[in-house]
C-alpha positions in Angstrom: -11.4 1.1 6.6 -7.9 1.7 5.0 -8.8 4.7 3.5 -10.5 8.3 4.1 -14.3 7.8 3.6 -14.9 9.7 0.1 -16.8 9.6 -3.2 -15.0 8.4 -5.9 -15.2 11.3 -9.6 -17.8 8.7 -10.6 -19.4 10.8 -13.4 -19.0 8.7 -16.4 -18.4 10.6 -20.0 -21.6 11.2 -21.7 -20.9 11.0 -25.0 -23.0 13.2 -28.1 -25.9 11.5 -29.6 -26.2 13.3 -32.5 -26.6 11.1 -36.2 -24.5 12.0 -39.4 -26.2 12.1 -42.6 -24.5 8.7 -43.1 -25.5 6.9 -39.9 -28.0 6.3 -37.9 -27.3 4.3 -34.8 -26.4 7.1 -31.9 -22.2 6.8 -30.2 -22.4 4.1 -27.3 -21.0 5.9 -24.0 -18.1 4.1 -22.7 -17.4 3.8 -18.6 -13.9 5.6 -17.8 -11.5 5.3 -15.4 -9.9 8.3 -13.6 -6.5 9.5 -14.5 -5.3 8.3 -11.7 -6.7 4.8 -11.6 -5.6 4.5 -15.5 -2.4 5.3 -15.0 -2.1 2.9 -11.6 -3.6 -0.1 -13.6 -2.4 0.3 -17.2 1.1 2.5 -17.2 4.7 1.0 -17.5 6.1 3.9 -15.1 4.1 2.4 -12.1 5.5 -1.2 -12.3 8.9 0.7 -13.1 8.7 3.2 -10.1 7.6 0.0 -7.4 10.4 -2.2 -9.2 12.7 0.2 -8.5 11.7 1.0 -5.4 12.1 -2.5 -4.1 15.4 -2.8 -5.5 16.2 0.2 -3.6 14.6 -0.6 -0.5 16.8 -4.1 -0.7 19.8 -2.7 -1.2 19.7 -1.0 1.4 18.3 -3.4 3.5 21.5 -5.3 2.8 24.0 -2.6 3.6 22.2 -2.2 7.0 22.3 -5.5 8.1 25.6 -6.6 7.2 27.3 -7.9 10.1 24.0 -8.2 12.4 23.1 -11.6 13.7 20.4 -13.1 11.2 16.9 -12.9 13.0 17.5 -10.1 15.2 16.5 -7.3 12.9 13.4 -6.5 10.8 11.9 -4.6 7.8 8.8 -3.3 8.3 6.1 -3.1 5.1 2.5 -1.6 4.7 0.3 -4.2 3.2 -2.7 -2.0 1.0 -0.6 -0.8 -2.3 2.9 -1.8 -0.6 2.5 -5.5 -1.0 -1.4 -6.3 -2.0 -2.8 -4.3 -5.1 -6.1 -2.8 -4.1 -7.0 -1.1 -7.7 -9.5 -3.7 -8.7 -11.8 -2.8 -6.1 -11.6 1.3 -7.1 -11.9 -0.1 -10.8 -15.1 -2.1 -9.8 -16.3 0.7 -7.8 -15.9 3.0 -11.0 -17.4 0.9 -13.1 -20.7 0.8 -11.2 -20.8 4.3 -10.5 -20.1 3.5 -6.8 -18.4 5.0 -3.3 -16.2 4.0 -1.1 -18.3 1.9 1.9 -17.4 -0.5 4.5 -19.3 -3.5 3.2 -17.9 -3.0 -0.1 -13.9 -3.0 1.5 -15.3 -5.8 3.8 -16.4 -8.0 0.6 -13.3 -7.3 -1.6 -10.7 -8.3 1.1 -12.8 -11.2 1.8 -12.1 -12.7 -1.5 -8.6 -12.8 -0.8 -7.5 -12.7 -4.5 -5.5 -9.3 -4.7 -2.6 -9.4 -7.0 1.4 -8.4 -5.8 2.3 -5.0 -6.3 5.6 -5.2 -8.6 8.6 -6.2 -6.7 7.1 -7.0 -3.3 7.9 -10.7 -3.6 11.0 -10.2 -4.5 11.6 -8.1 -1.6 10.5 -10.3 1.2 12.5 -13.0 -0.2 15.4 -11.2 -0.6 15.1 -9.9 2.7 14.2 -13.4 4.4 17.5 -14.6 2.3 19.3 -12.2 4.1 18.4 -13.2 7.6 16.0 -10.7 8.4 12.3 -11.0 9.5 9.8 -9.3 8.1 6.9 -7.0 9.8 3.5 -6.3 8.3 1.6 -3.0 9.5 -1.1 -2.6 8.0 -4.1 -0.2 8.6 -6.7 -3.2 7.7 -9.5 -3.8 10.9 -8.1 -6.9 12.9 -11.2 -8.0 11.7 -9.9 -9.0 8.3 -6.2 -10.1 9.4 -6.9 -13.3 8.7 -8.3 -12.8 5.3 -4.8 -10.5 4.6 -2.7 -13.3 6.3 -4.4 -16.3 3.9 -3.9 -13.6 0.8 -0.5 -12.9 1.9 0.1 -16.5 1.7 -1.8 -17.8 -1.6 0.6 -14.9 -3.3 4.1 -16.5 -1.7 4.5 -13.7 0.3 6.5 -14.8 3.7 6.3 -12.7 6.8 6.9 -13.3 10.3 4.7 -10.6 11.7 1.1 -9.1 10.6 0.4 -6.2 13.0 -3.6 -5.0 12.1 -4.7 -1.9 13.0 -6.4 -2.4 16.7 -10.1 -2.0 17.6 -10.5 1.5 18.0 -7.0 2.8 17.0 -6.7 6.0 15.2 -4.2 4.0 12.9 -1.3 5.1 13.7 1.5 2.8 13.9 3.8 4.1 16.3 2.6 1.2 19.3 2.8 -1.4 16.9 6.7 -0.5 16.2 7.2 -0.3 19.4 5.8 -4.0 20.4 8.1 -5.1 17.6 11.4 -3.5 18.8 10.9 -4.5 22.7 9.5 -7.6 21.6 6.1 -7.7 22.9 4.3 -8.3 19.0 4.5 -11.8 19.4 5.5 -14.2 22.1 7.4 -16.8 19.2 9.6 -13.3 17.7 12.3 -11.7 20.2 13.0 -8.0 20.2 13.7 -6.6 16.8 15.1 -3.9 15.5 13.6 -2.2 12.0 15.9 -1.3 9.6 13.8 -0.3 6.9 10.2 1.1 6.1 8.6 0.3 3.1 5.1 2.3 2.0 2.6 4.4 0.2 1.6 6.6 2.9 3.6 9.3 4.3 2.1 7.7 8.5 3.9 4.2 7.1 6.8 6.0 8.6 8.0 6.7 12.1 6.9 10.4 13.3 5.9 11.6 9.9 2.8 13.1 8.6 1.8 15.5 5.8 3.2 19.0 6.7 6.5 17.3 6.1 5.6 18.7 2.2 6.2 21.5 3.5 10.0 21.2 4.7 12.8 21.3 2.4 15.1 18.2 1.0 17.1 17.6 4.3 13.7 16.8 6.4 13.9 13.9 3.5 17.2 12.6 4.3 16.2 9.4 5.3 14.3 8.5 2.3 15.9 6.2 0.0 18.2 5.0 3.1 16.0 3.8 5.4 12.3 4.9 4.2 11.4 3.7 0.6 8.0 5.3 -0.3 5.6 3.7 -3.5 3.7 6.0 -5.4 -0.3 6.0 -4.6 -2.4 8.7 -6.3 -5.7 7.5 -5.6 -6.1 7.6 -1.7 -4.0 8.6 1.2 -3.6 10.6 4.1 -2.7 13.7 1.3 -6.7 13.6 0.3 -7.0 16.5 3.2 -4.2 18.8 2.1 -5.9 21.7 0.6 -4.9 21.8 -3.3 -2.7 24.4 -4.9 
């Protein structure tokens, strides 16, 4: 499961059935979507912010590589909300007044019909044009890799590496790196050194987690030069912070 197991603020908006003098049909309640989910969907700041992002992230993606040999350096990129858009599946969820469950995630992947999150195409082809290769790590079982690869692919999307998360792993990525930089990911792909991290969790990049909110700007200083991070209100490894 890609996500922490939680119920969704399902409670739809009940709205007043009281009748005017001049009417008498009662107001027809209408589902709703969470802030959150509203603004993920429908607002111009999120395709502006992951836009951006990319352009960021290839940018500097270029300035890092120049002068390495093509093919012996990588990018590495999250795949839920970093490349595929998983927001239909909360909106369905919502819709029915629903939770988060395994057969539900199972199903929805299975379709293999999730759209591109903004930019992300134009990302891994800049970055293929470029001469680098281009690693997936994704938190998805390895039970449904093949269903991300074939989703990956109807979208255009190259890669040369999709790393799933292993039966029985925690989900942490840090093995997975590893196999790519000594080599040992894939027989057919040499050693490889990452340049850049692209993601929406915080634990998409190397040996960070969620007490780094609490450090000042220079624990940041490698964000926006090598660690490009999209925006993703609506699940995450932040669910377990206590609010303030």
């Amino acid at each position: 499961m890609r996500r922490l197991a939680r119920l969704l603020p399902l409670l739809l908006p009940l709205a007043l059935l009281g009748c005017s003098s001049g009417a008498g049909k009662p107001t027809r309640a209408t589902p709703a979507q969470t802030d959150e989910l509203h603004w993920f969907r429908s607002s111009a700041e999120y395709r502006a912010v992951t836009i951006q992002t990319y352009r960021a992230a290839l940018a500097a993606v270029e300035k890092a590589s120049a002068g390495r040999a093509p093919g012996s350096w990588a990018v590495s990129v999250d795949a839920d909300d970093t490349l595929l858009d998983n927001s239909l599946y909360e909106k369905e969820l919502q819709e029915k007044g629903l939770g988060v469950t395994d057969e539900s995630w199972t199903e929805f992947v299975k379709r293999r019909r999730r759209t591109e999150v903004p930019g992300a195409r134009t990302f891994l082809t800049g970055v293929r044009g470029l001469g680098g290769r281009i690693a997936v790590v994704t938190n998805t079982e390895e039970s449904l890799c093949a269903d991300v690869a074939a989703n990956l692919d109807a979208l255009g999307m190259p890669y040369d590496l999709l790393l799933c998360r292993p039966e029985g792993s925690d989900g942490e990525k840090e093995g997975r790196w590893k196999s790519i930089a000594d080599g040992t990911a894939s027989k057919d792909v040499g050693p490889l050194e990452i340049l850049v991290w692209v993601g929406d969790n915080v634990q998409d990049f190397p040996d960070l987690a969620q007490p780094l909110r609490r450090e000042g700007e220079t624990a940041y200083s490698d964000f926006g030069v090598r660690f490009f991070a999209l925006p993703n209100p609506i699940y995450g490894s932040w669910e377990k912070n206590p609010p303030e």
